[in-house]
C-alpha positions as CSV (number, residue, x, y, z in Angstrom):
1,X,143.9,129.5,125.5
2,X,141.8,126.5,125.3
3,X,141.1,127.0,128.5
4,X,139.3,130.1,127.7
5,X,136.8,128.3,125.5
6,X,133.1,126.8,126.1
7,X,132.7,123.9,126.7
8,X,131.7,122.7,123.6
9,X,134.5,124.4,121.9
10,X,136.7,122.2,124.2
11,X,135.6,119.1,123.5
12,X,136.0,119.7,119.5
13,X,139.2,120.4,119.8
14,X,140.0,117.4,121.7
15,X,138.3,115.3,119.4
16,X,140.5,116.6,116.8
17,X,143.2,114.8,119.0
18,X,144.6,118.3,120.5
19,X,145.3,118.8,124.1
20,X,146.1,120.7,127.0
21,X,149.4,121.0,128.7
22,X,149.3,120.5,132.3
23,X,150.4,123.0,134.7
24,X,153.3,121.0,136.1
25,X,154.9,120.9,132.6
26,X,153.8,124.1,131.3
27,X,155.8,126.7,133.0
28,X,159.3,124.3,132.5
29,X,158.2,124.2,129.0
30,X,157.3,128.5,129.0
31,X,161.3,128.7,130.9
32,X,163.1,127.2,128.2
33,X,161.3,128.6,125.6
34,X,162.2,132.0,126.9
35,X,166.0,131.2,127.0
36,X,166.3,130.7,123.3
37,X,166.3,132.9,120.4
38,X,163.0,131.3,118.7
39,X,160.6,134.2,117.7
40,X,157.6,132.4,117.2
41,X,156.5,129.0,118.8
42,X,153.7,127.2,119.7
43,X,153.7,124.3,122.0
44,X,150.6,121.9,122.4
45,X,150.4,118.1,123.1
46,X,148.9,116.2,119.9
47,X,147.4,112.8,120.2
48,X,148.3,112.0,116.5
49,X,146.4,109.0,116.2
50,X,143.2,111.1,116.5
51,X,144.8,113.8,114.7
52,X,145.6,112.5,111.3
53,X,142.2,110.4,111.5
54,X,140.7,113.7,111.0
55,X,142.9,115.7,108.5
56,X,143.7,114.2,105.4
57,X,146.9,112.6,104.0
58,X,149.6,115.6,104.2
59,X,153.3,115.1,104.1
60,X,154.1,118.2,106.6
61,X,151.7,116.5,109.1
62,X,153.6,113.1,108.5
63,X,156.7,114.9,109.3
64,X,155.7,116.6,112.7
65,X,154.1,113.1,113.5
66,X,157.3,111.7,116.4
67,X,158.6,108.7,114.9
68,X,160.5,107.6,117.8
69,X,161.0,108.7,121.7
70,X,164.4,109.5,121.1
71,X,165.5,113.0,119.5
72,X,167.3,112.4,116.5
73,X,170.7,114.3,116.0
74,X,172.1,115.6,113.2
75,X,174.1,113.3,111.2
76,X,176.8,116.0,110.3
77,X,179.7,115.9,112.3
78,X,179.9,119.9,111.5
79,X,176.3,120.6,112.2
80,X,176.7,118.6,115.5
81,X,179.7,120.5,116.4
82,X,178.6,123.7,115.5
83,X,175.9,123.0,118.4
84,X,178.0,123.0,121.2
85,X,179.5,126.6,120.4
86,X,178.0,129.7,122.1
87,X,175.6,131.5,119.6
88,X,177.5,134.4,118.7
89,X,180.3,132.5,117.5
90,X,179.0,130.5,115.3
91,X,179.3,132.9,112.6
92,X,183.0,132.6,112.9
93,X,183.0,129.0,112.7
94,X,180.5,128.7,109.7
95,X,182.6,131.1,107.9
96,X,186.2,129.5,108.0
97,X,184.5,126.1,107.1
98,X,182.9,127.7,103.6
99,X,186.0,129.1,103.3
100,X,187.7,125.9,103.8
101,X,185.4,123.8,101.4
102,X,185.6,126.8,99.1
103,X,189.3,126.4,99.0
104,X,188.8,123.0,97.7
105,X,186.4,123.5,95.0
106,X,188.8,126.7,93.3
107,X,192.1,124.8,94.3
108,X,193.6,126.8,96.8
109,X,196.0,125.8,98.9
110,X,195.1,127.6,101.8
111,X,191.9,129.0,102.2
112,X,193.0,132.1,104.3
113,X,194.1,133.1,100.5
114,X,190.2,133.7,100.4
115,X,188.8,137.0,101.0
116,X,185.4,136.4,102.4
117,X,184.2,140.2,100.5
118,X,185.1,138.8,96.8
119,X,182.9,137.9,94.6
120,X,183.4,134.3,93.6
121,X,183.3,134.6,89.8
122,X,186.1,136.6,90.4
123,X,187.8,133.7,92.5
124,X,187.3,131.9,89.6
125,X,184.4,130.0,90.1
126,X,182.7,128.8,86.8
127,X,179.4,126.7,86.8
128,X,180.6,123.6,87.5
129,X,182.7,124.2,90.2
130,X,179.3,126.1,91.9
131,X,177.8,122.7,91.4
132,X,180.6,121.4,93.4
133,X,180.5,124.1,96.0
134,X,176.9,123.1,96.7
135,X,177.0,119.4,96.9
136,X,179.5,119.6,99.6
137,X,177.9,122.2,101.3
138,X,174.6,120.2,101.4
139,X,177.3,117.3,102.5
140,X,178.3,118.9,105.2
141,X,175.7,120.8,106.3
142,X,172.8,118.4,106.0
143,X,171.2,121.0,104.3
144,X,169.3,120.8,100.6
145,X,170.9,124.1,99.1
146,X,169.5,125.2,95.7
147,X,172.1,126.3,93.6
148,X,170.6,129.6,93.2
149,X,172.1,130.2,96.9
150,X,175.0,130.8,95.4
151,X,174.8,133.3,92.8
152,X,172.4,134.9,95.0
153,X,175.1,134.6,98.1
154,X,178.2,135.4,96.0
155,X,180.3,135.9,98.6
156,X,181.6,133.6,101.6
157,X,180.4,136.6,104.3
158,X,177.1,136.8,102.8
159,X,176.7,133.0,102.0
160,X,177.5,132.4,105.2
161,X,175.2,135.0,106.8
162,X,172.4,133.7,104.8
163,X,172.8,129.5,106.0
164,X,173.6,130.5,109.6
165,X,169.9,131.8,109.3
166,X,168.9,128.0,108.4
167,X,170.8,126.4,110.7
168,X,170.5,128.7,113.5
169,X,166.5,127.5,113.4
170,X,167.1,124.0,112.8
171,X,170.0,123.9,115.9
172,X,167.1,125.8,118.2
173,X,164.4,123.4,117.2
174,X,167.1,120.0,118.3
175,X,168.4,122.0,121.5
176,X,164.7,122.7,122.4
177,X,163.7,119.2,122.1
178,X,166.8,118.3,123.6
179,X,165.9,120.5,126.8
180,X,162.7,119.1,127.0
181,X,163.7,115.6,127.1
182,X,166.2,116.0,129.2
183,X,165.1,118.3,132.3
184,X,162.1,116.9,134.0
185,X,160.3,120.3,136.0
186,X,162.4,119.5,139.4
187,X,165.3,120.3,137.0
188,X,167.3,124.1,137.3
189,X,167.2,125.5,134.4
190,X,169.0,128.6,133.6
191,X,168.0,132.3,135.1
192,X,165.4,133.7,132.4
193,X,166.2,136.8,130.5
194,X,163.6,139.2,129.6
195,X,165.6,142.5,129.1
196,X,166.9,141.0,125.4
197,X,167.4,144.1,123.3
198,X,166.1,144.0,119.9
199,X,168.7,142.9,117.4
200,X,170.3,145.6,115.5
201,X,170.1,146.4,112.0
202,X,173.2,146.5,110.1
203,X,173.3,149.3,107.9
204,X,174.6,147.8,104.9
205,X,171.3,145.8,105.1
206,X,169.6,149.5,104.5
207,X,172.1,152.2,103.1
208,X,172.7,151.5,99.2
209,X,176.3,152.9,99.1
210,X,177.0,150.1,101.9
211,X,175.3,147.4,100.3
212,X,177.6,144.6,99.3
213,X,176.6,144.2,95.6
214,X,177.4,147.8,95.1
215,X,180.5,147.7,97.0
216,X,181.8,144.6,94.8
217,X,180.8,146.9,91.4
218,X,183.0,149.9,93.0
219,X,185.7,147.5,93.6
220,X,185.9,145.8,90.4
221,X,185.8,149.7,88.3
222,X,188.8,150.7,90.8
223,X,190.5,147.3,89.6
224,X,189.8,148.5,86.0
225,X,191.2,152.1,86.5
226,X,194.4,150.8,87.6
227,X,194.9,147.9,85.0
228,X,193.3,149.7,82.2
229,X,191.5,148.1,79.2
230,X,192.0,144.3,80.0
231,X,190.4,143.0,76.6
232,X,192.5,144.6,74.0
233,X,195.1,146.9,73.2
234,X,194.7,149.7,70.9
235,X,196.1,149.1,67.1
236,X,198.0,152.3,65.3
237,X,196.9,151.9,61.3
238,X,195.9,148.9,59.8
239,X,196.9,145.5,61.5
240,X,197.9,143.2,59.1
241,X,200.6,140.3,59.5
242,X,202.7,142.9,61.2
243,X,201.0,145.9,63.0
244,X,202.0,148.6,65.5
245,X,201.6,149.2,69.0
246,X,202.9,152.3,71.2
247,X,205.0,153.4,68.2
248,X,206.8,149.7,67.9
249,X,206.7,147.2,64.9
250,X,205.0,143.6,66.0
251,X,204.5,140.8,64.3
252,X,200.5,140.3,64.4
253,X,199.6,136.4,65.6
254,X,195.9,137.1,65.5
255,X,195.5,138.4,62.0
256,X,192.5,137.2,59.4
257,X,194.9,138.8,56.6
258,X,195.3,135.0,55.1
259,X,194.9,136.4,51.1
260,X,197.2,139.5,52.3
261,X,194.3,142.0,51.3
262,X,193.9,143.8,54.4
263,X,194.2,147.6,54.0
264,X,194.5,147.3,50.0
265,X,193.4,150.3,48.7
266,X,190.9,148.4,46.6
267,X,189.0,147.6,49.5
268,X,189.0,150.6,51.2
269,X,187.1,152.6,48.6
């Protein structure tokens, strides 16, 4: 593209401290980009001593500067494993380990007791064991996760979904830089592929009666319908130390009727 340019044009781009990519390196570089699952990616060599000179103090620009010549692996165990296995099953993976640290956090002693569909408030998840969740997620995952994930996420399939979308890009970013490093251009890579078929959309991602959230709602009302009325159970008259339910005498434990008032006539008119 720069290529393309005047002269003039060139030069002030290179002044900025931006270069060209050399044929020789260009087309191994253009072959392993095409063999990963990166949708948008531009590759150009940066002289960063000239670059930063020119652009003021940015912490983004900082980060992109290479600290060292050696590509820095993830310090998760998990994260590092989860980059040896084949792409599509990952999923699988990512999902028995949120299940497993989810286990952990709600105290269950195995986490195949889990369903990955259930909404973790009714797991039993309160606030602080969310907090919990998340820390050892971000542990594990070497990821910062706001908490909001989580109530937004509210289930381990769409929690996990949601992350493998994060580390999917950071994993494709390392085994890029990985490739590039390691396989000079007299190197074989692998055969390209450009037949990919666009990825398909799930229709629960598009159809309301399929989406997750309203499935959960239509769950819990079915769970209702079979338990009934879970708060309370209907009163016959006036409950007072003793009151009746379904026909049967009880002595009432939950009563306010300390002064014994409760249903004197008095009262009631």
């Amino acid at each position: 593209m720069i290529n393309s340019l005047d002269t003039e044009a060139q030069n002030k781009i290179i002044e900025h401290g931006i270069e060209t990519i050399k044929c020789d390196r260009a087309l191994p570089i253009l072959e392993t980009i095409l063999t990963q699952s990166i949708n948008q990616v531009a590759v150009f060599p940066v002289n960063w001593e000239k670059f930063l000179q020119r652009k003021p103090h940015n912490n983004l620009y900082e980060r992109l500067k290479p600290q060292s010549k050696t590509v820095t692996t993830p310090r998760s165990k998990f994260l590092q494993h989860l980059r040896t296995i084949k792409e599509r099953d990952r999923i699988t993976i990512l999902l028995e380990h949120i299940r497993t640290q989810l286990a952990k956090v709600l105290g269950f002693s195995d986490p195949e007791y889990i369903d990955i569909e259930e909404n973790f408030s009714d797991l039993g998840m309160d606030s602080l064991m969310a907090v919990q969740f998340k820390n050892q997620l971000q542990t594990s995952l070497d990821n910062t996760i706001p908490l909001y994930l989580i109530f937004d996420n509210p289930t381990v399939q769409s929690l996990s979904n949601y992350l493998l979308s994060i580390i999917s890009h950071q994993l494709s970013v390392i085994s890029y830089q990985l490739s590039v490093n390691n396989h000079p251009s007299t190197t074989n890579h692998p055969p390209l592929t450009t037949n990919q078929q666009p990825k398909e959309i799930k229709p629960e991602h598009y159809q309301f009666i399929l989406l997750p959230e309203y499935l959960n709602i239509k769950q819990d009302l079915e769970r209702l319908k079979t338990m009934g009325n879970p708060f309370f159970t209907v009163h016959e008259g006036i409950a007072k130390d003793t009151t009746i339910i379904h026909g049967k005498q009880l002595i009432n434990y939950s009563h306010y009727n300390y002064i014994g008032m409760s249903g004197d006539q008095l009262l009631l008119f």
